[in-house]
N, C-alpha and C positions, 0 to 999 in steps of 0.2 A: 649293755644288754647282751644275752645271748653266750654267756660264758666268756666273751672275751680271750679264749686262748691265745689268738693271733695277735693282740697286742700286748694284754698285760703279762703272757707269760714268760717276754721277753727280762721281763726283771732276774729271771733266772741267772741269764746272762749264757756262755759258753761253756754247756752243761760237758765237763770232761774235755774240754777241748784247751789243751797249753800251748796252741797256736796262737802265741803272744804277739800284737804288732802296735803300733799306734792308736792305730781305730780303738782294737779290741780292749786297751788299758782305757777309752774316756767314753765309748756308747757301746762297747758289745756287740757292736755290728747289726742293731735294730733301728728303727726307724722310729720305735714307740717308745724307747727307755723313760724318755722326761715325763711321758704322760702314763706309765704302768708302774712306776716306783711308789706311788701311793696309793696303789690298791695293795702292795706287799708288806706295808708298815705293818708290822704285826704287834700293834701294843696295845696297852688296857681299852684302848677307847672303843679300838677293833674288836676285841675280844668283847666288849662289854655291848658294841651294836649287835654282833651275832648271837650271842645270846638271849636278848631282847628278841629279834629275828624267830627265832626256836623259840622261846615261848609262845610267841605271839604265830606260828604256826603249832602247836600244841593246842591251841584254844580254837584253830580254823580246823584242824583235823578232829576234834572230841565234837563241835558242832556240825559238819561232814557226817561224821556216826550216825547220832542223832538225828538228821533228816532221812535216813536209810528206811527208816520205818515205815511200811505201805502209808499209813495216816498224816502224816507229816509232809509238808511241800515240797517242792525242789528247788528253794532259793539257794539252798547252800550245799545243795551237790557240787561235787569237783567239778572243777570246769575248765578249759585250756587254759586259763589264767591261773587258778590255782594251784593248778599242775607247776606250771610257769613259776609261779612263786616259789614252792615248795623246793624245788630241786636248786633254784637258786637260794637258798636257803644252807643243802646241803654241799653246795657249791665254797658256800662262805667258809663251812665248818673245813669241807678240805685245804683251802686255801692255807688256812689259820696250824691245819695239823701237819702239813705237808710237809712242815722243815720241822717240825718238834725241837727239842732243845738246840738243836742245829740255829735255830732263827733268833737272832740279836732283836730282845724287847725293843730296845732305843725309846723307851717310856723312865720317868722317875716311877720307881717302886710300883708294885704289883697291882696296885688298885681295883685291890678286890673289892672294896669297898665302896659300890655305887661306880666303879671305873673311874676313879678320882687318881689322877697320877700325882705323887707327891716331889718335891720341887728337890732337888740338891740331890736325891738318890739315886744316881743313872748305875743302873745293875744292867750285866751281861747273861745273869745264869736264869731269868725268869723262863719258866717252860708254859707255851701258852696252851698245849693240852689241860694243864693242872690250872691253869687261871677261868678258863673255861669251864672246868669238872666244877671248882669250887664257885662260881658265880652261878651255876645251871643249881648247883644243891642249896644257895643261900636262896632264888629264886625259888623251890620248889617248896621251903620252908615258910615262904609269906607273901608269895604272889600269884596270883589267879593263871595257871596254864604253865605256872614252874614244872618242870620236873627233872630227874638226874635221869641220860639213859644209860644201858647196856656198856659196857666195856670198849666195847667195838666201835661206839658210835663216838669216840674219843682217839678214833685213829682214823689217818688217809683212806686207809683200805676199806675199812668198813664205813666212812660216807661213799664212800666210791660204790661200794656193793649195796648200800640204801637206795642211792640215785639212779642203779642199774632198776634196783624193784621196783619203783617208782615210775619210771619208766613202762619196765613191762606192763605193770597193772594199770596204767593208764592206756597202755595200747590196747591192751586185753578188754577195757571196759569200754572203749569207742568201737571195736568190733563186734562186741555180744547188745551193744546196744542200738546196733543197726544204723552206724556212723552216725550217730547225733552227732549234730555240726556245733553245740556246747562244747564239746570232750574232746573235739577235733586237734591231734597231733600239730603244733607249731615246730616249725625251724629252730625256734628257741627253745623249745625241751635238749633236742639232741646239741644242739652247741653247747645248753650247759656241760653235759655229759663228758662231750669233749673236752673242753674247757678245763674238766678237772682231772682229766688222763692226763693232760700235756704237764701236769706236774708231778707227776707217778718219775719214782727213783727209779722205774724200769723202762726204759726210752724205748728198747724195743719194742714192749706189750702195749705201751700207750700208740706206738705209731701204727704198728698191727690193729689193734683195734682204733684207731681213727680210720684208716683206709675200709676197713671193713663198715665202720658207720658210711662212710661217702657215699661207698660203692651203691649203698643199700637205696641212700637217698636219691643219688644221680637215677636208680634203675625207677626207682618211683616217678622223679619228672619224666623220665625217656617214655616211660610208657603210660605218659597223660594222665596228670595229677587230679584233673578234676572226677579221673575214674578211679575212685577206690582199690575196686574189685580187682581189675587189671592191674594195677602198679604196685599192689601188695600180691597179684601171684606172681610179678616180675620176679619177685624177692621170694618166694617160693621155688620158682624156676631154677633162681641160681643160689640156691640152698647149697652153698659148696663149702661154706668156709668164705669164699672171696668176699661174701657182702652180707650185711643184715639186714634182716628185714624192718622196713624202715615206712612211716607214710607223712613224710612232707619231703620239702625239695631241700637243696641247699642254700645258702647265700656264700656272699662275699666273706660272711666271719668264718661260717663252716669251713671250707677253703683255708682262710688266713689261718686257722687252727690248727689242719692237717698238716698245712706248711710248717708252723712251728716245732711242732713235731718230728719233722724232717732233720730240721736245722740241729735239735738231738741226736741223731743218725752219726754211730761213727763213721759209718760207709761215707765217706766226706761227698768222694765223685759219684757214686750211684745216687745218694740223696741230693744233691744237686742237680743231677739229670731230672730225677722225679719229680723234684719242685718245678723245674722248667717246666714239663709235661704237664703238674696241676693248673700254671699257666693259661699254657696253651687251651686246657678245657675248660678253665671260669671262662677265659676269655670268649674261646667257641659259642659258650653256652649264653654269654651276655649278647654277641652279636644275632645268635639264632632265636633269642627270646625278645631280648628288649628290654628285659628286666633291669631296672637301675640297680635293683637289692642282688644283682650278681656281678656287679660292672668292680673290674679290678681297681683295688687302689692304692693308697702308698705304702697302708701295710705290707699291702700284696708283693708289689715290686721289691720293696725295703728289704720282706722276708724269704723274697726267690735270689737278691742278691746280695745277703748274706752267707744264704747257701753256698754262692757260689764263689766269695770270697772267701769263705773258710776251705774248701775246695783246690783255692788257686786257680779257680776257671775264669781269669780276667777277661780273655779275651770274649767269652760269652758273658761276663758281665755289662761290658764297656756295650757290647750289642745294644742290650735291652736298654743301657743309658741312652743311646745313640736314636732308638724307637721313641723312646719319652720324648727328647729333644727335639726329634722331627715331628713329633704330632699323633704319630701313630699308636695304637697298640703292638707290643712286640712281636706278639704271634697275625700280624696280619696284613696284606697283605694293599688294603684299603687305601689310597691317593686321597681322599677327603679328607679336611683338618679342619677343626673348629678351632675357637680362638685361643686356647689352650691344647690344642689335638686333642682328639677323640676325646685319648682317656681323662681329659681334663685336670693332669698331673702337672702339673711345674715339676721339677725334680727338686729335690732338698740338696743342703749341705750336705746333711747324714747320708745322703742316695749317693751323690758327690763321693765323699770320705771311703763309704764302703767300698763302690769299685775301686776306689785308689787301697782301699786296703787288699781287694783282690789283685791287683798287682805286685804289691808285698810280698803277697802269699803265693804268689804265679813261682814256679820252678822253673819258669823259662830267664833267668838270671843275667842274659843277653840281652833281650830288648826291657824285659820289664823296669827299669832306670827309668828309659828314655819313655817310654812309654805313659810313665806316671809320672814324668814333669812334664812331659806334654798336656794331658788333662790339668793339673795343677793351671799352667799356663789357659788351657781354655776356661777354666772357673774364674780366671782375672779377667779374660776379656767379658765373659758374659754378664758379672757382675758390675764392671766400669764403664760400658756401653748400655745397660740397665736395659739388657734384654734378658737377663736371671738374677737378679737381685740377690737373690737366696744363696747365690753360686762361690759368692764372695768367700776367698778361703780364711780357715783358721788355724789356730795351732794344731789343730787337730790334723789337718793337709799337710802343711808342713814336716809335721811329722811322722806322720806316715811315707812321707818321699825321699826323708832320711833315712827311714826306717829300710824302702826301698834301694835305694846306695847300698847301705851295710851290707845287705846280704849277698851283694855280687862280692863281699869277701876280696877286694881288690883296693891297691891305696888308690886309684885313681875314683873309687866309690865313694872311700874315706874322706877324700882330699873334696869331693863336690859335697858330700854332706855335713864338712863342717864349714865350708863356704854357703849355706843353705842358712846352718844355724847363726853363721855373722850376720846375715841377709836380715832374717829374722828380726835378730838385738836392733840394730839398725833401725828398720821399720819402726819397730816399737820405742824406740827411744824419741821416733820422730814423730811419735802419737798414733799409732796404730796396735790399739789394743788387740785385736783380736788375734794377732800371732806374738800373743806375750811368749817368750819362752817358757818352758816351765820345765820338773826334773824328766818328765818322757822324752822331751825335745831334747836335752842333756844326752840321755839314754842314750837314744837312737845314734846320736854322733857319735858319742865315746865308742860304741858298739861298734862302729864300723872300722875303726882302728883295731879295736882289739881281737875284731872277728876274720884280718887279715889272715893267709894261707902264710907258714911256718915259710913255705918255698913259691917266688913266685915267679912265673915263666916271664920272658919277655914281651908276652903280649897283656899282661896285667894292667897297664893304663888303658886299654879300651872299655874294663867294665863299667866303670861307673857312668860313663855318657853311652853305654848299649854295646860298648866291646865286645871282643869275646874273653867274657870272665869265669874260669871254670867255678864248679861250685864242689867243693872237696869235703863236703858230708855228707855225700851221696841222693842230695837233690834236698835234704830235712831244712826246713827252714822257720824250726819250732826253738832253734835255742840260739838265735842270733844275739836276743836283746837278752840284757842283763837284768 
């Protein structure tokens, strides 16, 4: 529900970003991958649900019309549900148009026909724009609410520019109708909206315009949601550009949305700051409210420290790990713990893996080694004492801590990181699947051989256990692995 930015948009994966590490070749640095991958399947069956979708809002909208009429009831006036419906609707269509021929069907054959995929024809060149045109006209030819639309509405931009109308005139009709609490603006209208920025090939316009929905929404709760009047002149007041005017509050998706957003940001360190700071405000705002529907969660965390793994801000990674672990929320300040702390988080693998990949990515090339086999080393104990279960590492850890060796550029880096990869073979030859080696785990060690410095001083055996290993391409730690 709700658009979903904050978790499914992660299938994106690291929009422009060739900060190659371990992590980033097996989850992308998300928390949601396993569970957003199959809202992005883009083939016949998807194609043929959304259009069904679209018709079957063609048939809610022609009946909508039709009660307009002074004589006629108001069963089927819009109503926040409908509303609700509708934009998710055109939510589907962005999704589906977003990558246009760019998006691998991974369907047998085009299935235009009834969305029937045919078995032994796996084709790469289906465009789901044109799967879509052509099942929206073979519908408009023999079934009740078909119809083909406008040009526009067979591209990103222009479902983007439906859902903004849509939108408007839905706000527009809850204020000329003297706030009937039918019409009444939902949390979920604007998330979808969001929702389908975060997949605009223009990262800045989408993050600009999320922060400007936030702003709008936050000034709405700030100044007392159950007053209309007041929380929609808030949003008059700061008629600047900063916010929009907005009239529901936000949630935790709204939020997760923003953030992913962020994680777009080539400003690596600035959008990394600013995720911590969206943080700090869910968080603020779930302790001042109460509200479960704003209470951070592993999206949240997942996608503040991604952030800040891509970044290389390990050390404000490992923090917010450190907050989860003791009970706390990050931003606070609170000594009470429930049985899980506060925020009722276990931390993941994936939570695990990421900060270890924000040490990767750390330029401080001196401690970061030792630093990410020291967590390594705490994910053993917490999952073989089975006080984090979850914590138990995998190929994916290990890999990434080779990954971290290499880049101190030093043989004494090389030398522990293919003593890592023996470690490895080892384990698993002795039944421990889950650090099979595989060709990243290869990678990462080869790499750290080859990413040796041509000249190296006599202090070059300290880097890899936290020496001092210079790092001699001027801090870049984007072209280590091969």
């Amino acid at each position: 529900g709700g658009g979903g930015g904050g978790e499914d948009a992660f299938a994106h994966g690291n929009n422009g970003d060739n900060n190659i590490s371990a992590s980033n070749h097996h989850h992308l640095g998300g928390t949601t991958l396993a569970r957003a991958t199959k809202h992005h399947a883009v083939n016949s069956s998807y194609v043929r649900a959304v259009a069904d979708a679209s018709r079957a809002m063609n048939k809610m909208r022609r009946l909508q019309q039709q009660q307009e009429h002074p004589n006629n009831n108001h069963r089927l006036r819009p109503d926040s549900l409908s509303v609700k419906a509708e934009l998710n609707v055109w939510a589907k269509r962005a999704t589906i148009l977003a990558g246009g021929k760019t998006w691998r069907s991974g369907v047998s054959g085009h299935g235009l026909a009834r969305g029937a995929p045919r078995r032994g024809d796996d084709r790469d060149d289906d465009d789901p724009r044109e799967m879509l045109r052509m099942m929206e006209l073979e519908d408009a030819v023999g079934k009740d609410g078909g119809m083909v639309y406008d040009d526009d509405a067979y591209t990103y931009r222009g479902c983007l520019g439906r859902m903004e109308c849509i939108l408007a005139e839905a706000e527009e009709r809850y204020v000329s109708s003297g706030r009937d609490a039918r019409i009444r603006p939902s949390c979920d209208w604007y998330n979808h909206v969001l929702g389908a920025w975060t997949r605009s090939d223009d990262a800045g316009e989408a993050l600009e315009r999320s922060r400007r929905m936030l702003g709008g929404m936050e000034a709405y709760q700030d100044n007392d949601d159950d007053d209309d009047d007041a929380a929609a002149a808030a949003g008059i007041r700061h008629n600047n550009d900063d916010i929009r005017r907005c009239f529901a509050s936000p949630d935790t998706v709204t939020y997760n949305t923003v953030l992913f957003s962020l994680t777009r940001d080539t400003a690596k360190r600035s959008g990394a700051r600013e995720a911590e700071e969206l943080l700090r405000r869910l968080d603020d705002r779930y302790r001042r409210t109460g509200d479960a529907d704003m209470r951070p969660d592993e999206v949240t965390y997942g996608t503040v420290l991604h952030a800040l793994a891509r970044a290389g801000m390990a050390r404000e990674a490992e923090r917010i790990l450190d907050s989860l672990e003791g009970g706390n929320s990050s931003n606070s300040n609170d000594d009470t713990n429930g049985e899980n702390g506060e925020n009722g988080i276990v931390p993941s693998l994936t939570i695990y893996n990421t900060v270890l990949n924000a040490w990767a990515n750390s330029p401080n090339r001196r401690d970061a080694p030792r630093r990410a086999e020291s967590l390594l080393e705490r994910m053993r104990a917490l999952s073989s004492t089975g006080r984090n279960p979850y914590a138990e590492p995998d190929s994916i850890s290990v890999s990434t801590v080779i990954s971290c060796h290499a880049r101190s550029k030093t043989r004494a880096g090389a030398e522990r990181g293919e003593r890592m990869l023996d470690e490895a073979i080892a384990m698993y030859n002795n039944g421990d699947a889950r650090v099979k080696p595989d060709v990243i785990m290869y990678n990462c060690a080869i790499s750290g051989w080859t990413g040796i410095s041509g000249v190296e001083s006599e202090q070059h055996n300290g880097g890899g256990s936290g020496g001092g290993a210079s790092n001699n391409n001027g801090g870049r730690i984007d072209d280590t692995i091969p």
